[in-house]
Each structure stands twice: as C-alpha cells, then as structure tokens.
C-alpha positions as CSV (number, residue, x, y, z in Angstrom):
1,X,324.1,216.2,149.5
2,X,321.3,218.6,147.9
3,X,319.2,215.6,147.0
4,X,319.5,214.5,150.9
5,X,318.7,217.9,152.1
6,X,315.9,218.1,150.2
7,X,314.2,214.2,150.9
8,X,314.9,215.3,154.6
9,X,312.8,218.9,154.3
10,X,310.0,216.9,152.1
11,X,309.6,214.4,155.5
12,X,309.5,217.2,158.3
13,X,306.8,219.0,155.8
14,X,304.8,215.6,155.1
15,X,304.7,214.7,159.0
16,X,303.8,218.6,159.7
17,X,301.0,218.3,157.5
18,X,299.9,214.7,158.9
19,X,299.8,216.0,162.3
20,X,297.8,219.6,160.8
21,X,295.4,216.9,159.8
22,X,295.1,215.0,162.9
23,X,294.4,218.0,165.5
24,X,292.1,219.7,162.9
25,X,290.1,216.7,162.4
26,X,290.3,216.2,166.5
27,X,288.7,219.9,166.8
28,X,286.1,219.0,164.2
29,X,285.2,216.0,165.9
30,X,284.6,217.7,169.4
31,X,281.3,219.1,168.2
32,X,280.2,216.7,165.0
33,X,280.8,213.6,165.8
34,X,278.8,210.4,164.7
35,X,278.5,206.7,166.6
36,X,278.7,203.6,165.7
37,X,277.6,201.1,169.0
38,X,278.3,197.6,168.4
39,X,277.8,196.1,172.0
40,X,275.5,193.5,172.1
41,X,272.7,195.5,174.6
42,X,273.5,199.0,172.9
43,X,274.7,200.5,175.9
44,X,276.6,203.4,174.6
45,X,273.0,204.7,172.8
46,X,270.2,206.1,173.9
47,X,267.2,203.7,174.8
48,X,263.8,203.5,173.0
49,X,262.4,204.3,176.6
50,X,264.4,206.8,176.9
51,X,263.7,208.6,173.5
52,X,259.8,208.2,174.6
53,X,260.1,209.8,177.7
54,X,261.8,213.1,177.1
55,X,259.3,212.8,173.5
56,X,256.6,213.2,176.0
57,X,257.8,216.4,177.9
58,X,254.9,219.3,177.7
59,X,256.7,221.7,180.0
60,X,260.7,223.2,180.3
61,X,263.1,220.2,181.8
62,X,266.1,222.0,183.2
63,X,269.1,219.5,183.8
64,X,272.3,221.0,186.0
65,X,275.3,219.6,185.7
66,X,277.3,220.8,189.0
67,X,280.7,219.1,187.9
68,X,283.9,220.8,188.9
69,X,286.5,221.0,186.0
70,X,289.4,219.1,185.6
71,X,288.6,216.3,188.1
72,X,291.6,213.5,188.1
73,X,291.1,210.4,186.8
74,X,289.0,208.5,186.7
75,X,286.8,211.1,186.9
76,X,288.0,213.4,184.1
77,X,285.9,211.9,181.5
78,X,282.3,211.6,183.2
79,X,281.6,215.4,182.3
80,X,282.4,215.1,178.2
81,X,280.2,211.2,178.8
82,X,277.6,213.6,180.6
83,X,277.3,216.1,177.9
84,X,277.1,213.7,175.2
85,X,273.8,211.6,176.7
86,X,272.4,214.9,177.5
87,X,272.3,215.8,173.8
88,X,270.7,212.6,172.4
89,X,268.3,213.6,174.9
90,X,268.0,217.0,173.9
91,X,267.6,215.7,170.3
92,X,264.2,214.0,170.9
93,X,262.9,216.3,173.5
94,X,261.2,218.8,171.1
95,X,263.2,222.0,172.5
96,X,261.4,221.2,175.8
97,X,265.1,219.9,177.8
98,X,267.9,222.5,178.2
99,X,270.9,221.7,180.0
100,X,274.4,223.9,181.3
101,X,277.0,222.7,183.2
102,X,277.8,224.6,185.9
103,X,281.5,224.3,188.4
104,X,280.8,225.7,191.9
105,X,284.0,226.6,192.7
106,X,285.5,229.0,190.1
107,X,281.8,230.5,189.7
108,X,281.1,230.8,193.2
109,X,278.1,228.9,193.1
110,X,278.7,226.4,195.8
111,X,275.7,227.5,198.2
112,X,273.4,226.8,195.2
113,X,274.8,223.4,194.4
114,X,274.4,222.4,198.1
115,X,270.8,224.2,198.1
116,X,269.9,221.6,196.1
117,X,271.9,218.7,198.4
118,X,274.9,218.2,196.3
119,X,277.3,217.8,198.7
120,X,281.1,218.4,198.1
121,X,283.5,215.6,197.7
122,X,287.3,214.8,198.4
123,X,288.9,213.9,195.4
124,X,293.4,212.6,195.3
125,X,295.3,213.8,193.0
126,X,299.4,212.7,193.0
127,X,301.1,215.9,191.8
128,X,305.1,216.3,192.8
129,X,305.7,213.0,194.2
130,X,302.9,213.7,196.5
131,X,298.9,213.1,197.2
132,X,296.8,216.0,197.6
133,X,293.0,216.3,197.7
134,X,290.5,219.0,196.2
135,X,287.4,219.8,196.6
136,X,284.9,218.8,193.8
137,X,281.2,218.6,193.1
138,X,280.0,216.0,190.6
139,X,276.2,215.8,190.5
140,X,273.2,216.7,188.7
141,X,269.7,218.4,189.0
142,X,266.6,218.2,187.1
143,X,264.1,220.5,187.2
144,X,260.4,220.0,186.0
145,X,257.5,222.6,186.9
146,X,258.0,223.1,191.2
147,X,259.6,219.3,191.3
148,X,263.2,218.2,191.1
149,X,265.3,215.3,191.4
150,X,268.8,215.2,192.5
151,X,271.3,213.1,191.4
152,X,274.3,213.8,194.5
153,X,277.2,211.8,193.0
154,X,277.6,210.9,189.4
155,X,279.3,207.3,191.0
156,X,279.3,205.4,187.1
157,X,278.6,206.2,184.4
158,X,277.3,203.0,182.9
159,X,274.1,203.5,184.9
160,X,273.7,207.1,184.0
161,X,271.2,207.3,181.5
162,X,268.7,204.8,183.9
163,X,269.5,207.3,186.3
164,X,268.7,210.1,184.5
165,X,265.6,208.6,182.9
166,X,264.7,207.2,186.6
167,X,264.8,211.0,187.3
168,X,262.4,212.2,184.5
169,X,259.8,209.3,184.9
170,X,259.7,210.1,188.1
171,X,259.1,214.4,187.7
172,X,256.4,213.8,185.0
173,X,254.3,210.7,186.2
174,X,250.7,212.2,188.1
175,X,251.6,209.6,190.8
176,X,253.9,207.6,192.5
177,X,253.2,203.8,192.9
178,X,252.8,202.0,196.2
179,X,254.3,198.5,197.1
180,X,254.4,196.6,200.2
181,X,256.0,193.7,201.6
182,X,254.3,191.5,204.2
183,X,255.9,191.2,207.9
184,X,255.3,189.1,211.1
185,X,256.0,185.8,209.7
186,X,259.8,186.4,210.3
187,X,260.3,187.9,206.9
188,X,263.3,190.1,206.4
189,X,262.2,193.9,206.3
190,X,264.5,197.2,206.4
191,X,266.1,196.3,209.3
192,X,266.5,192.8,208.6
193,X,268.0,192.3,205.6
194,X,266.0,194.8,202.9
195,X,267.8,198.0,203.9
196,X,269.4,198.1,200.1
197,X,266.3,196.8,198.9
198,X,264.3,199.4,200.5
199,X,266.7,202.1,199.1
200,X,266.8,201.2,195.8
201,X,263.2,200.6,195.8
202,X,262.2,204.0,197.3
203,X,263.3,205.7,194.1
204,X,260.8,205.0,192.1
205,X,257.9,203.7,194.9
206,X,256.3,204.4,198.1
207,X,257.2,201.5,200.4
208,X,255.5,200.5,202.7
209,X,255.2,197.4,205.5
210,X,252.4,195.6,206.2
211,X,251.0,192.9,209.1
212,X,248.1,191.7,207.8
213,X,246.8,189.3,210.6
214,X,246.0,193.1,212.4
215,X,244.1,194.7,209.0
216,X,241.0,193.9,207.9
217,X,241.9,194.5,204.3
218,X,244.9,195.7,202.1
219,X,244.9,199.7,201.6
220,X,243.5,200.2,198.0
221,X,247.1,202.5,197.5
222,X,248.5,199.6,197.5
223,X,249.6,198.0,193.9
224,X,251.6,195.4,194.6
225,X,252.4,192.7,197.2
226,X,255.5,191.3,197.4
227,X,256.1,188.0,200.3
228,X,259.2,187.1,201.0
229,X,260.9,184.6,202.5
230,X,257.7,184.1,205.4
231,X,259.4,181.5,208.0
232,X,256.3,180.9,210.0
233,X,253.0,179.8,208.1
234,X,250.1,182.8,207.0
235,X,246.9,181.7,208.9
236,X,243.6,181.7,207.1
237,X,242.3,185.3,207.3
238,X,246.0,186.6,206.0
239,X,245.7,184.4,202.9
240,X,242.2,185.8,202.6
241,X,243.2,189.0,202.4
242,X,246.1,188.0,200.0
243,X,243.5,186.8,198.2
244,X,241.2,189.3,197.8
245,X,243.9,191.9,196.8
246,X,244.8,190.2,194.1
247,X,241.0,190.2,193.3
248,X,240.3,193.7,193.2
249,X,243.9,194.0,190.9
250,X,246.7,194.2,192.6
251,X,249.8,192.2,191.7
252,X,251.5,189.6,193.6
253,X,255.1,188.5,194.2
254,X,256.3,185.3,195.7
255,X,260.0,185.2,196.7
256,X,260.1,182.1,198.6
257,X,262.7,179.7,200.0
258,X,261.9,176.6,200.5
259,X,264.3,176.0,203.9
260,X,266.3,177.2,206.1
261,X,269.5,176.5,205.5
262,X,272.9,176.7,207.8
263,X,275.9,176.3,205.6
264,X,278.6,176.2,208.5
265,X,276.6,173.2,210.1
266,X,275.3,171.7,207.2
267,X,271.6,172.0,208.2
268,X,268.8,172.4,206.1
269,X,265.4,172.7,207.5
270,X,261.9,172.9,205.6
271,X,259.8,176.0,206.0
272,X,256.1,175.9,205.5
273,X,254.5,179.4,204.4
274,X,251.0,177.9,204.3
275,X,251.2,179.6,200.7
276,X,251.3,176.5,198.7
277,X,247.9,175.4,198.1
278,X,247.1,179.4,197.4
279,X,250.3,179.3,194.7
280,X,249.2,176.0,193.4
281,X,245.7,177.3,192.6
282,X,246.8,180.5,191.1
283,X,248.7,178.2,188.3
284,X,252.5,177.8,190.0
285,X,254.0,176.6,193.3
286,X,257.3,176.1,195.0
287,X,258.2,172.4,195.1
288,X,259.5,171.0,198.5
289,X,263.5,170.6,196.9
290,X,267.0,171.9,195.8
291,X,268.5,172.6,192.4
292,X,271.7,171.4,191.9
293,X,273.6,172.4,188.4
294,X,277.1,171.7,186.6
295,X,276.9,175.4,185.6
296,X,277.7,176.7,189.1
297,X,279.9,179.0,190.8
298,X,282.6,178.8,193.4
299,X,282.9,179.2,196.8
300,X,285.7,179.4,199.1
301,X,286.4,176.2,201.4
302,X,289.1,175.6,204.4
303,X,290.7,173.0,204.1
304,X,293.9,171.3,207.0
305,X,297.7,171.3,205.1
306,X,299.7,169.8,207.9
307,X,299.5,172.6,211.2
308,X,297.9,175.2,208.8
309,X,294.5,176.0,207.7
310,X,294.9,177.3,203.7
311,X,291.5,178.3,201.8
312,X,290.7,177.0,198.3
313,X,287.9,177.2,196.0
314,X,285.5,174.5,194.6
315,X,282.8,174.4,192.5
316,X,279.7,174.3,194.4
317,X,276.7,173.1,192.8
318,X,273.9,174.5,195.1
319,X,275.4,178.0,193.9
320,X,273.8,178.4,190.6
321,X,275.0,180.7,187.6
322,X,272.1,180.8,186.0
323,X,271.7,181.7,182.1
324,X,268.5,180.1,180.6
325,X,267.0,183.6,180.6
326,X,263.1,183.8,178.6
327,X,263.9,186.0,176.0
328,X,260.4,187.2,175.8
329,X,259.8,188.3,178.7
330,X,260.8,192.1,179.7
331,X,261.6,191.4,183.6
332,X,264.7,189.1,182.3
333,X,265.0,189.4,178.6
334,X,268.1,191.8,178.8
335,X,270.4,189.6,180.8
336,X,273.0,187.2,180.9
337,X,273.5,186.0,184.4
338,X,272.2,185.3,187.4
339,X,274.2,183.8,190.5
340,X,271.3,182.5,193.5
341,X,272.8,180.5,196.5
342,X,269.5,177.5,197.2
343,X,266.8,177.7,194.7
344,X,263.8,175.8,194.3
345,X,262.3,174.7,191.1
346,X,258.7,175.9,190.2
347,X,255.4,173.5,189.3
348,X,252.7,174.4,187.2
349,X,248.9,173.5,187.8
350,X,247.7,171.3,184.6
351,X,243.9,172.2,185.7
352,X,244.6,176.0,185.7
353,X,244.4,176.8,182.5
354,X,242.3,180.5,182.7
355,X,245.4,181.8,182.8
356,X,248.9,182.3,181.2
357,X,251.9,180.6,182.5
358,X,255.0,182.1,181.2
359,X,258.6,180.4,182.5
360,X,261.4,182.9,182.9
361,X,264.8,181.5,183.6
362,X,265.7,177.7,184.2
363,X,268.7,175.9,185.4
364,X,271.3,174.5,183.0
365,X,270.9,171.3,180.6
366,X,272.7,169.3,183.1
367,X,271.3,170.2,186.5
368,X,269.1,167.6,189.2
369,X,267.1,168.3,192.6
370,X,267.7,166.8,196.0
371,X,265.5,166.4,198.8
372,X,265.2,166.2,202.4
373,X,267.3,165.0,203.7
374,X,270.4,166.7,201.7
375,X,273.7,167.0,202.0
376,X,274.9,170.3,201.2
377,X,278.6,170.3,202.1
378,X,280.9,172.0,199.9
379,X,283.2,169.0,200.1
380,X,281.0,166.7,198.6
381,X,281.7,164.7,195.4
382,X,279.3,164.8,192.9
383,X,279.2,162.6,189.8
384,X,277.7,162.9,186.0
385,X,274.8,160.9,187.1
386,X,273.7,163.8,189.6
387,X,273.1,166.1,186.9
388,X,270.8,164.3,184.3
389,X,268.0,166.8,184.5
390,X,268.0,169.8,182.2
391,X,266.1,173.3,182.0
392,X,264.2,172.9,185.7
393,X,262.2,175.8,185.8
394,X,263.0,178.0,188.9
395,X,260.7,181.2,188.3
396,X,257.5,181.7,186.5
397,X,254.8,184.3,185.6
398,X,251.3,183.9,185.8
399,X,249.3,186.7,183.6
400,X,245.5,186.9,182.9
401,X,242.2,185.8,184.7
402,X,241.8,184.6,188.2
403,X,239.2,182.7,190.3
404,X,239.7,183.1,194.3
405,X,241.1,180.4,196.4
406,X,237.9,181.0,198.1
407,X,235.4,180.3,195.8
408,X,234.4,177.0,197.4
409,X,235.7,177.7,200.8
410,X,234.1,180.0,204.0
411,X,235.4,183.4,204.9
412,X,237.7,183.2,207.6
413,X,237.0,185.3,211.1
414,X,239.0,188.4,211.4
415,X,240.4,188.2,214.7
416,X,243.4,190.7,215.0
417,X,243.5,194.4,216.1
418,X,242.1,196.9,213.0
419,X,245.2,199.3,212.9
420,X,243.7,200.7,210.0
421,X,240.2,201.1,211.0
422,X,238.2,200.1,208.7
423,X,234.6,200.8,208.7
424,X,232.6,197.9,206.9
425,X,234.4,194.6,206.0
426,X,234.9,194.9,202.0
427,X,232.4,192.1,200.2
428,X,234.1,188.9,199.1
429,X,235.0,188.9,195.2
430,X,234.6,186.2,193.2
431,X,237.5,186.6,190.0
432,X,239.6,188.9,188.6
433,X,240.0,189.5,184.9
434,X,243.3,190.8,184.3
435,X,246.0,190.5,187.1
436,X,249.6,189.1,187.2
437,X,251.5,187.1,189.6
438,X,255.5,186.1,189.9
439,X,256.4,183.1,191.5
440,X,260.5,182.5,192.2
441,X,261.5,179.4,194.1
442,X,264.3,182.0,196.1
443,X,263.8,185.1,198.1
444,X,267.6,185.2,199.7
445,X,268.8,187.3,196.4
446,X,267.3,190.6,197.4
447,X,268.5,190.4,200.7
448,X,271.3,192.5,201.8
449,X,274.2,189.6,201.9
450,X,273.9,190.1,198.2
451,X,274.5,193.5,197.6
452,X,277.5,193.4,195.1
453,X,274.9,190.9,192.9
454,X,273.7,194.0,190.9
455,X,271.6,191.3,189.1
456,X,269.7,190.4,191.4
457,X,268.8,193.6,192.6
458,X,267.8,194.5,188.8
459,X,265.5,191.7,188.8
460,X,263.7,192.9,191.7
461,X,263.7,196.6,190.2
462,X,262.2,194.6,186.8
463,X,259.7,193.1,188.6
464,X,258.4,195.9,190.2
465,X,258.2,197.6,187.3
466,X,256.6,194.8,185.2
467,X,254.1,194.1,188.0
468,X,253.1,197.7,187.6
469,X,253.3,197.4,184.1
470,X,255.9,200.0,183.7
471,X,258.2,198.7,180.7
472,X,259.9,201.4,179.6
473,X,262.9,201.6,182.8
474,X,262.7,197.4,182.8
475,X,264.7,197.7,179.1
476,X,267.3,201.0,180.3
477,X,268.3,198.9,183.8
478,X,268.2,195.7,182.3
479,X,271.1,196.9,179.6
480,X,273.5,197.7,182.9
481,X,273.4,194.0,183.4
482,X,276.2,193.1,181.4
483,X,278.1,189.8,183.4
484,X,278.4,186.9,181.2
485,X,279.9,183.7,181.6
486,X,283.0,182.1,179.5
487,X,281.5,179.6,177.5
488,X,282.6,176.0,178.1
489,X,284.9,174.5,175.2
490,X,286.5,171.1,174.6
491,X,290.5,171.1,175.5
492,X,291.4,171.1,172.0
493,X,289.4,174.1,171.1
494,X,291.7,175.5,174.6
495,X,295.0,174.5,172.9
496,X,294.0,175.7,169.4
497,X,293.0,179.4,171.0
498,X,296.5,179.2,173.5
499,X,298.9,178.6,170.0
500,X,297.2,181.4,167.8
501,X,297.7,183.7,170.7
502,X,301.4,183.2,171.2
503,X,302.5,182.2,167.8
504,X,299.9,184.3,165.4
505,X,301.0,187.8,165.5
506,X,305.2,186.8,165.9
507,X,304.4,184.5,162.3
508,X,302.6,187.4,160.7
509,X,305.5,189.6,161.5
510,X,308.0,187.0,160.4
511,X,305.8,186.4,157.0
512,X,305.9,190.3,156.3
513,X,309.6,190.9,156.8
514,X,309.9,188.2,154.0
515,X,307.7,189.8,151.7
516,X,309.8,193.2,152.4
517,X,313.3,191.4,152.1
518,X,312.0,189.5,148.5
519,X,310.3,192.6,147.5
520,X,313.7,194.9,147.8
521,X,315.4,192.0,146.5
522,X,313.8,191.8,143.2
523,X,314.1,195.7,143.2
524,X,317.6,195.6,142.9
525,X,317.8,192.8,140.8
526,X,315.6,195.1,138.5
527,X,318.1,197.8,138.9
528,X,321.2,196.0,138.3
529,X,322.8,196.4,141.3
C-alpha cells in the first residue's frame, strides 16, 4: 500500500514538474524566440528588399500600431504577427524605426487614430449563446519627416510586410512615378473595367489617362505607357507619338487581345490595333490566334436532365493554368500560376537582333492554337491530336537598344486639338539606347471581371515596377503569390498514395502494440512469472 502511495505521489510530482517546464519555456519563448522558415518563397521572413529599405532610413520612421486588444478570432493573432515583422524590421533599420502599439479604446485615443483615417470597425463575437459586436481599430501608421502613410485595415496578414514596405518606399523615394494608359480606341479605363486596377495601381504611381490623337506629344512625367486591349486601330500620328516616347526612354506595355470574343454566343471576332507592324519591329508581336492547352481550368456549363437545367463543370481548354514561368526574370520569377481566359501566343522578329528578347511564361508541353474561324464552345470535344504543340510563348520582354518605326518612313500630320498646348513640335529621334518593352498576347486579366485572380493583378503590379526598374517590391508581392497546381500522376501512383493513407498509420499502430505485447512478454518470462 506504501509502495502504491508513493509511485502515485512520484507521478503527480513528475507531471507538476513537466508542466513547470512547459509554461516557463512558453514565457521564455514570448520574448527570445528563433525561426526556422521552410516554405518554398520564405514567406514567414523578412525580404532582401525589405532589409534594404529600412537599411537605408537617414531620418526617425515611427510605425503606430492602432489595434484594439483582445479582438476575436480570427483576428486575435494579427497583433503578436504585427509585432514580430516589425522587429526584424527594427533589427536592420540602424535604430532609425521605432514602433508602439497603441488600443484607442481603453487609452482614449480614438480621435487620434481617426485623425490619421483609421476608421473604427464592427467586429462578432459569440459569447452566452449569443452574437454581439465591439468596436475595434486594427490599422497602422507610419510616419517619416511631415509624410505618412496609412494602412486603415490590417485585412491579411500574408500581404503585410509588402504593405508595409509599399508604405516605406513610398515615404522615402524623392518622387513618385507616373504611368499612363492610352484611351479612345475603346480601351477599358477606370470606369470601364480598371477601377481595381487603378486602385491598386495608385499606391505606388500617379495615374494618369491619356488620348493621344488630341496631344502633340506624351508629357515628359510620364514613364511608362501601358495599351490595353485598343478595339479600334491607332492612326498614324498616335503610333508616332508611341514611338517617339519610347525614344526619348520611356517604357512600353502591350496588353493585347487578339479578338473579341462572346462566350454565351460563341463569337469570336478579330480586332486590329494597327500596333502590329510597330510590335513586330520593336522585336515581338501578337499573332492573329488562340492557345488551347491540356493544362487548363474549369468552367461551369448548363447542361438539359429531363425538365431541369443542372450545372456541371468541364475542362475548358481556352482557360489556361499557366505554369511555364521564366525563372530569370523578376516580373514572374516568384510564381506558380497563372489562370488567363483567350490568350495569344507571341512572335519574335529574326532581323531584330539590337535588342534582347527575353520569353516569360509559355503554355504547357501539350498545348496547340486555333484560328479564325474557331469554335470555342465549352461543350466541344477535343482530342490528343489537338494538343501537339508545347511551350508556345504567350508573353515576352524586349530590353536594350531601339531604332524608330520611323526611320524610313515620313512624319505624320498632327491633326487633333492640342489639349496640352504644346509650344514647338518636339524634333523626331532617331534610336534609343537603353529602353524596355512588354509584350503579352492578353489584356482581359487586369480587368475588373478578374478581381479574385490576385495573380494577375501581381503581374501587373511586377510589371510596373520592372518597367520602372524598381525590383526591390517585384520580389516582396511576388512571394504572396502562393497558388500552385496538383501535379498530374499516373493512376497507380493515385492508388499507391490512397492505401498508405488509410492503411499506414492503423499498421504502424498494430506493429507497435506487438512490439509492446513481445517486449512485456519476454519481461516476465525473465522474471519467472
């Protein structure tokens, strides 16, 4: 009875001092801690870019973290995942970053988080059998000299640190680049289908909107000229001036579908831009057809069972998932996939070779291109023999020295209205030396019908950023990108995975309740008993 007393009093003390163990090491670990990140982008560590930018801080960077406490889930954690990035930034700023965390409610400091438009938020909580909702703040300032950014709503926290590093580029660049996009050829602008666009794009840039058949030439502010998706054909001077910007070094974009296309009525029409030959003569064009590919995604169909209507999904070629991705180039490096509805393949000039051509994401190994006329019904069958094509390039890069289009041609007559005014006509030049050019056979994927396609909207950010030459946010945004596809495997392989699932962990149970049963077996044996 004494021995039994005393074995029980041993336990209690052993799983006492166990769980001593385990809540001191728990309050050790809450302020030194270590990481080990094994995802494949290193998402939960702090980017190169990142490191760089705070490095380069010459002045005090004051971050103010207006988070209420206790916030429900899932919520709760985003302050203690908050705190944590803002001390590997703190670690490489040189002293310059300081940070506190500040809750508006219980320290009355709710007119100063909304002085700085952080507005207050509903958030439910199910307490008693009930739901009830509190007020919270969760959002951030940063302050930099007499400038500030504001971050209103912490909404995830996977893109925080490309927020926050958005934030800091932004406070300590001199200036703030300027992009436009070309109108009045029936291309999509804010109202029209780049309202998200826009948004996302106003973050880092001045935007702006330009008709070029009224200007006379391109404001010099201007770095970058994105056209996309032009339904009705540029005329001569607008190419000119298209031209000539990129001569005097400013960067082009070419999103362009090829058609239009009408999905309910299974049209497809071919639009001409009038951009081709320009394209073409820069080093890569947009070919006249449609990529088809095995590797594709699905898309919902109605289909007649008996006097109902059902929907079901098929696999529908013209909807690409795309994952040949140039791992060399930054714009597209850092992702996996990329889902575009009608792409065109791109062709490169053999006789333009000034320049560098760079390829940076191509359909599948088993992929093929239709043409006018097409059939583009979801209900069609396709066969092996429609996909014997493989890696059909479907966006390029063009880097290095340009001749203009107009070398051998005559200036075209300006005949629109000068909105602009602009004094003296700038003189014609000849070649640039250093200049860069994107070329994608789609322009659909930044439009607003794609706004849960995060992907597409990161490629867009990318090449922005790449076009004016601004790395460093390409590499943080590009991580966030984290979709990947299952890879295809042979049925076998299937089965093989399907039996070690059900049957491994059950048999290694089974296998150690052996070894136990043998092992106490040849204890007693030992013992005599």
């Amino acid at each position: 009875m004494a021995r039994e007393v005393k074995t029980k009093s041993t336990a209690g003390l052993l799983i006492i001092i166990v769980l001593a163990i385990l809540v001191i090491i728990n309050l050790i670990s809450i302020n030194l801690f270590s990481r080990a990140d094994l995802t494949d982008n290193q998402i939960y560590s702090l980017s190169d870019a990142s490191r760089t930018l705070v490095g380069r801080l010459n002045d005090r960077l004051t971050v103010k973290a207006y988070i209420t406490e206790d916030l429900p889930a899932p919520h709760n954690g985003d302050a203690r995942y908050l705190k944590d990035l803002l001390d590997d930034y703190k670690a490489y700023s040189h002293g310059y970053l300081k940070y506190e965390f500040i809750d508006p409610v219980k320290e009355d400091k709710e007119d100063e988080a909304m002085g700085f438009r952080i507005p207050p938020l509903q958030f439910n909580v199910y307490r008693n059998d009930k739901t009830e909702y509190i007020k919270g703040y969760k959002g951030v300032v940063l302050i930099y000299g007499d400038r500030q950014e504001v971050i209103p709503f912490i909404e995830n926290t996977g893109n925080l640190e490309y927020d926050l590093s958005r934030a800091i580029n932004k406070l300590t660049l001199s200036r703030i680049p300027t992009i436009a996009f070309t109108t009045g050829h029936e291309e999509p602008d804010m109202s029209t289908g780049l309202n998200w666009a826009n948004q996302l794009l106003q973050k880092e840039f001045r935007v702006q909107y330009l008709n070029l058949a009224n200007m006379k030439t391109i404001p010099p502010e201007v770095e970058v000229l994105f056209i996309v998706n032009p339904r009705t054909a540029f005329n001569e001077w607008e190419t000119y001036l298209v031209d000539q910007f990129l001569m005097r070094g400013g960067k082009l974009a070419f999103l362009i579908d090829k058609f239009r296309v009408d999905v309910q009525k299974s049209l497809v029409l071919p639009v001409e831009s009038g951009l081709d030959s320009l394209m073409y003569h820069y080093g890569v064009a947009v070919q006249q057809n449609l990529v088809i590919d095995q590797q594709c995604k699905m898309v919902p169909v109605m289909r007649d069972m008996g006097q109902f209507q059902m929907q079901s999904m098929v696999y529908y070629p013209f909807f690409l998932a795309i994952t040949g991705f140039n791992p060399e180039n930054p714009i597209v490096k850092a992702l996996k996939t990329f889902e575009v509805l009608f792409i065109s393949p791109v062709i490169f000039n053999p006789d333009e070779t000034q320049n560098t051509k760079q390829v940076i994401f191509t359909s599948s190994e088993h992929s093929g291109i239709r043409t006018i006329p097409v059939d583009i019904s979801p209900e069609k069958k396709y066969q092996e023999s429609d996909f014997t094509m493989k890696n059909l390039p479907l966006g390029a890069v063009i880097t290095g020295q340009f001749d203009s289009y107009f070398n051998d041609k005559s200036i075209p007559a300006f005949s629109g209205v000068d909105t602009v005014s602009t004094d003296t006509l700038p003189d014609k030049i000849d070649s640039v030396e250093d200049s860069r050019v994107v070329v994608i056979g789609n322009g659909s994927f930044i439009m607003d019908d794609y706004r849960r396609n995060s992907t597409s909207f990161v490629i867009l950010l990318n090449i922005a950023d790449w076009l004016t030459q601004d790395k460093g946010l390409i590499s943080i945004r590009s991580k966030q990108a984290t979709a990947r596809l299952l890879e295809v495997t042979s049925d076998g392989t299937k089965k093989i995975v399907k039996y070690v699932n059900m049957f491994a962990m059950p048999l290694v149970v089974v296998l150690f309740g052996i070894f136990r049963w043998q092992f106490k077996r040849a204890g007693r044996k030992k013992a005599g008993l």
